[in-house]
N, C-alpha and C positions, 0 to 999 in steps of 0.2 A: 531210456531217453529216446533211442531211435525209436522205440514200442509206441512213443507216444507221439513221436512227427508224426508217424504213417498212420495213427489215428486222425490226426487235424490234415493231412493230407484226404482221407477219406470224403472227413464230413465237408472237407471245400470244396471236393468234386461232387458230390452230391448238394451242393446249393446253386442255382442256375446260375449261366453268364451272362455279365451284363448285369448285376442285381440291379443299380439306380433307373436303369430303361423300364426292366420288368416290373418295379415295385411301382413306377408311377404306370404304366400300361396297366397294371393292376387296379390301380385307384382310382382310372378314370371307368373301370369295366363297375368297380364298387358303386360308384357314384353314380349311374346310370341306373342301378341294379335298386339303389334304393332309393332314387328319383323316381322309376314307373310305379316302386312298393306303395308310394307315401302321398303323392300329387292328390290322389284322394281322400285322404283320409280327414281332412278339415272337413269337406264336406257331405261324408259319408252317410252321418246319422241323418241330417236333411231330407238326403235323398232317400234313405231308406222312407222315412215319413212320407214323400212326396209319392211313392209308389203304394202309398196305401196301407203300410205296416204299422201294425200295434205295437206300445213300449216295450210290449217282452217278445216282438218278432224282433225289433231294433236290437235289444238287448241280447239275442243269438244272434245274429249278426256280429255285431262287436267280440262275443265272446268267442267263437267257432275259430277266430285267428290264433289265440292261445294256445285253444284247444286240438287243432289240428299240428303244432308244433311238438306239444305234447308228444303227439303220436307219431311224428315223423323225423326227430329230431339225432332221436338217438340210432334207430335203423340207418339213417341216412350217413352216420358217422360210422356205424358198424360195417357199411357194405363198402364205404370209400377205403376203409384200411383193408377189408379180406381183398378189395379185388385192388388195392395198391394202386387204387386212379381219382383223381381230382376232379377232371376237365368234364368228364360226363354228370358230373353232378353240380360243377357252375352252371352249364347247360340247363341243366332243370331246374334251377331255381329262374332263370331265365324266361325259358319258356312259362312256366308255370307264372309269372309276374305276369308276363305280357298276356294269357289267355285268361289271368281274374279280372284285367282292365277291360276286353272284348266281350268276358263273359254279362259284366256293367253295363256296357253300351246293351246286348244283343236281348237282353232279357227286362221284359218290363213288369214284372211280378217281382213280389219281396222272396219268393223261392229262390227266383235265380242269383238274386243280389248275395243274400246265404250260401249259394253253391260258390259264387265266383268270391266270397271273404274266405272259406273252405280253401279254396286252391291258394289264394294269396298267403296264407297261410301255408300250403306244403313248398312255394317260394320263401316265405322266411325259414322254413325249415335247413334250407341247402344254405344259410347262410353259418354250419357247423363247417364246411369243406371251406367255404371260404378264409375264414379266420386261418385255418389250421394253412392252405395253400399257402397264403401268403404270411405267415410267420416263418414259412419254409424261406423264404428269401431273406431272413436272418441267422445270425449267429444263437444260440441257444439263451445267450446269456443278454441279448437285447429282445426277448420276448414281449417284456412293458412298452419299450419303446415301439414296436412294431403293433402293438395293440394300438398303442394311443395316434399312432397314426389313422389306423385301422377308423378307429371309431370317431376322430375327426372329420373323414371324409363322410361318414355316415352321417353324423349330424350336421355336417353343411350338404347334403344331399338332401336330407329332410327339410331341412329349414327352408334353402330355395325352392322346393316342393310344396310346400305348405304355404309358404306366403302368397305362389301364384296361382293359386286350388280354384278360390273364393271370386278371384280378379276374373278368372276362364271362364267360373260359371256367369257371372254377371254378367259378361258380354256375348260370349258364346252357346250357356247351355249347358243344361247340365252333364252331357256326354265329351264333353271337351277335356273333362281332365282325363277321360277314359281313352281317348283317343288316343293323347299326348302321350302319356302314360304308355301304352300299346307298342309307339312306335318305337320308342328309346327306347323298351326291350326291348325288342327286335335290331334294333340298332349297337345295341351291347352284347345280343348274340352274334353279331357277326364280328364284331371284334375279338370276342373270346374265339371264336375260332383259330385266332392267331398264338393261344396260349400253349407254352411249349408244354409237356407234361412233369411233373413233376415223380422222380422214383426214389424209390429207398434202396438200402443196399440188399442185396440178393439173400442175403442169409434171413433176411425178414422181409420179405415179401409181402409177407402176408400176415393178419393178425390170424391166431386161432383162437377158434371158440374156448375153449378151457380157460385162454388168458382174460375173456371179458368181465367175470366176475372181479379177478383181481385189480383191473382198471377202475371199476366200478365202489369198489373198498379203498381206492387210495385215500387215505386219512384228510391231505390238505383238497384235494380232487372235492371231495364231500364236503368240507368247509365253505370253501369258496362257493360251492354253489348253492348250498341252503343261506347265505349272505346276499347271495343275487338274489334267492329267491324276494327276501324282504326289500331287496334296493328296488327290485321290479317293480312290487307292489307299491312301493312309496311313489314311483314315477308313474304307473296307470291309475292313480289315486289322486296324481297332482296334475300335471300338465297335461298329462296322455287321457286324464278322466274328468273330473268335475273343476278344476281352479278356471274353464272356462265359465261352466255354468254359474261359479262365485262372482266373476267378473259382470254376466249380464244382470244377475241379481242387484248389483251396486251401480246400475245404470249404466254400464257400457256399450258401446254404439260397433263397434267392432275390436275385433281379436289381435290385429294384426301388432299390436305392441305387447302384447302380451307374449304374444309367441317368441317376438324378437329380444324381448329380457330373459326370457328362458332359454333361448338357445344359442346366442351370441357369446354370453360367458360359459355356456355350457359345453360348447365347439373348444372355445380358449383352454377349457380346462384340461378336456380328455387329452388335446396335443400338447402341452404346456404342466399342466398343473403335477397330473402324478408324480412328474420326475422332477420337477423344482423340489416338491411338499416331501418327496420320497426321500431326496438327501437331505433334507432339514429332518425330519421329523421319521424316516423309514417307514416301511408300510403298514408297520400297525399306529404308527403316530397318525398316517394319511388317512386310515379306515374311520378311524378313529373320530378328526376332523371333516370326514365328511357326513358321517351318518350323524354325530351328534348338531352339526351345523344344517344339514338337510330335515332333523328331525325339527330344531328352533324354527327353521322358516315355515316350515308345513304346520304347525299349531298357530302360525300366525297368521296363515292365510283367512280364518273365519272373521277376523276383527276387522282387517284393511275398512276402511273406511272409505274411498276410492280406488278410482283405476290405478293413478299414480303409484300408489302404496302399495296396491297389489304388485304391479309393477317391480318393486323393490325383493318384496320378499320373491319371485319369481329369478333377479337374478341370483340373491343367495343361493334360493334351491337350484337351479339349471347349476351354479358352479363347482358347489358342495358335490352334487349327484355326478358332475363329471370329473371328481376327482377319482370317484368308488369305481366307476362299469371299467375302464383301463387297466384298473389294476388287479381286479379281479380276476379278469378275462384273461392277461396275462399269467396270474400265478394257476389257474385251472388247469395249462399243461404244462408250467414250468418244471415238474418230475416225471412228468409221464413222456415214457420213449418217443421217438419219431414215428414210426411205424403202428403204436397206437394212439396217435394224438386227435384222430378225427373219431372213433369211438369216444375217449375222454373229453372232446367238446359238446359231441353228439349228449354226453352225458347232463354236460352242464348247463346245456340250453336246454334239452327237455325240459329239466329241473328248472329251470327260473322262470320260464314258461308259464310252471305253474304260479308264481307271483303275477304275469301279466291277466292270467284269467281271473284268481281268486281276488287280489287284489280290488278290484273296481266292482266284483259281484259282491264280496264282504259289506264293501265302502255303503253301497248304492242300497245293501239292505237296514246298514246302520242312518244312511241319511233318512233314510225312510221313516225313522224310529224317531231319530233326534232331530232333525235339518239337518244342509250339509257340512255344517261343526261336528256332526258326529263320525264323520267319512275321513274328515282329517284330521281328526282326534285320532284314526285307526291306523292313518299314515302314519302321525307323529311317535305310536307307539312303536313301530314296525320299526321304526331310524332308529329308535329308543336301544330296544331291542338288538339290533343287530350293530349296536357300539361295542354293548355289552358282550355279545358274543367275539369281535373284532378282537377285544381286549382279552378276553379267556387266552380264543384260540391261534391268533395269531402270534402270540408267545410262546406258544407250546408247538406251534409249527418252525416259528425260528430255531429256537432251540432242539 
């Protein structure tokens, strides 16, 4: 019994002081972090076109964000645990955010626009440290909940990003959201400079290379994130990819309500929903109810017959999908030690990554073949899909 104070004595000294200071000083550094990311992104493909770029320069463009994830996702969670530091790698997603907005303004060829989505991409990359930092400011066993905060702040970061993208350019220009963008990084690097560091205990300092493989094979580790990989794809398929283009096809005049039915309940869910649905229903009941309910509205999107309607299926899916990325994202290091938990995110974001790329290149080849009924025809199967696996594997992980 005393064996085990002096364990929960341990892990309390190694969780900061002050958690309710630090976890919101954290949330405000998040929400900056993914305000500079996202201010453009409404109006991204526009502007690629306005710079003179063909559909398959647009089209790298769009897809080099994924793709650079891919590739930095899981180094970036390898080097934060060998070298046992957080705060240098907040930094670089940081800096890296605030220099693909500069690199937007500075450059007026569709080259640069490519290099500066490249870098915004090795910014989403460092957002494996962040997850894993600030899960550290909880208990092991509120991992869901520190996620769903997590990813609230994120999608109200996007959402108020995104609705004043469109507004900037109209009045200002098309460099204004790059500006804005620019600055709040820069504005959120200087706050992070106030972040205190975060350590583990001495005996683990460090990850070693031998142990990556075996992070890498954790059974539920692997689960979770070939599940992301499909939830990815259903969301750069749906709201992230063409349910705009569904929307101007049916005569729509602007986006801005679309946006806000998808990501209004979508916000509600990720803080709210998993843990409501999780003690009703536990979390294969929740996977469950979201993939198959995300998969209904995404086969419905081709029929909508106005904006309204679209409208509707928009909030099922935004709610449904924000019941899944929480929970996910939470059970990804809910077995994997402290010490390797930013390899083990590093893991899970590479891997869903690749949903964010393939995803919308799959769609974009099927729409191509069928219209865009055949794009979300590839979403619905994807939710389909990953119910189906939800219900295998998440039983044979509880047990």
């Amino acid at each position: 019994m005393a064996a085990e104070q002096q364990v929960d004595q341990l892990k309390a000294a190694d969780r900061p002081q002050g958690q309710g200071g630090s976890r919101f000083f954290f949330l405000v550094i998040v929400f900056m972090f993914w305000f500079s990311s996202y201010i453009y992104v409404p109006v991204l493909s526009p502007y690629v076109e306005h710079l003179g770029a063909s559909y398959f320069m647009v089209g790298m463009v769009l897809g080099v964000y994924g793709l650079m994830q891919i590739l930095f996702r899981l180094p970036i969670g390898i080097g934060s645990d060998y070298l046992n530091r957080r705060r240098p790698f907040i930094y670089l997603g940081l800096i890296a955010s605030g220099a693909s907005c500069f690199l937007f303004m500075w450059g007026v060829q569709p080259g640069w626009a490519l290099a500066a989505r490249a870098v915004s991409g090795i910014a989403a990359s460092a957002w494996v440290v962040y997850t894993v930092m600030f899960a550290g400011y909880f208990p092991k066993e509120e991992a869901g909940k520190a996620m769903g905060m997590l990813q609230f702040t994120t999608v109200i970061a996007q959402l108020t990003s995104m609705m004043i993208s469109g507004y900037m350019v109209e009045h200002w220009g098309w460099n204004a959201p790059f500006l804005i963008g620019g600055i709040v990084a820069i504005a959120a690097l200087l706050l992070a400079l106030r972040l205190p560091e975060q350590k583990q205990e001495k005996r683990q300092s460090a990850i070693q290379i031998k142990d990556l493989a075996g992070v890498m094979k954790e059974p539920l580790l692997v689960r979770v994130s070939l599940l992301s990989v499909l939830a990815h794809c259903v969301l750069f398929i749906t709201m992230f990819g063409y349910t705009p283009n569904q929307a101007l096809n049916i005569g729509a005049e602007s986006l801005g309500w679309l946006t806000l039915a998808f990501m209004i309940p979508h916000a509600v869910a990720t803080l709210y929903g998993s843990r409501t649905f999780g003690k009703l229903l536990g979390d294969r009941g929740t996977l469950l109810l979201g993939f198959v309910g995300s998969a209904l509205f995404t086969l419905l999107i081709p029929s909508m017959p106005t904006l309204a309607t679209l409208c509707l299926t928009q909030v099922g899916n935004g709610f449904m999908q924000g019941l899944i990325f929480p929970l996910l994202l939470g059970k990804s290091v809910s077995e994997v030690d402290p010490y390797k938990r930013a390899t083990a995110m590093g893991f899970y974001q590479a891997v869903y990554a690749i949903g964010m790329s393939a995803g919308p290149f799959v769609a974009g080849w099927m729409s191509a073949l069928y219209g865009l009924t055949g794009g979300f025809w590839l979403g619905g199967i994807a939710a389909a899909l990953a119910a189906i696996l939800s219900w295998v594997w998440m039983k044979d992980a509880k047990q």
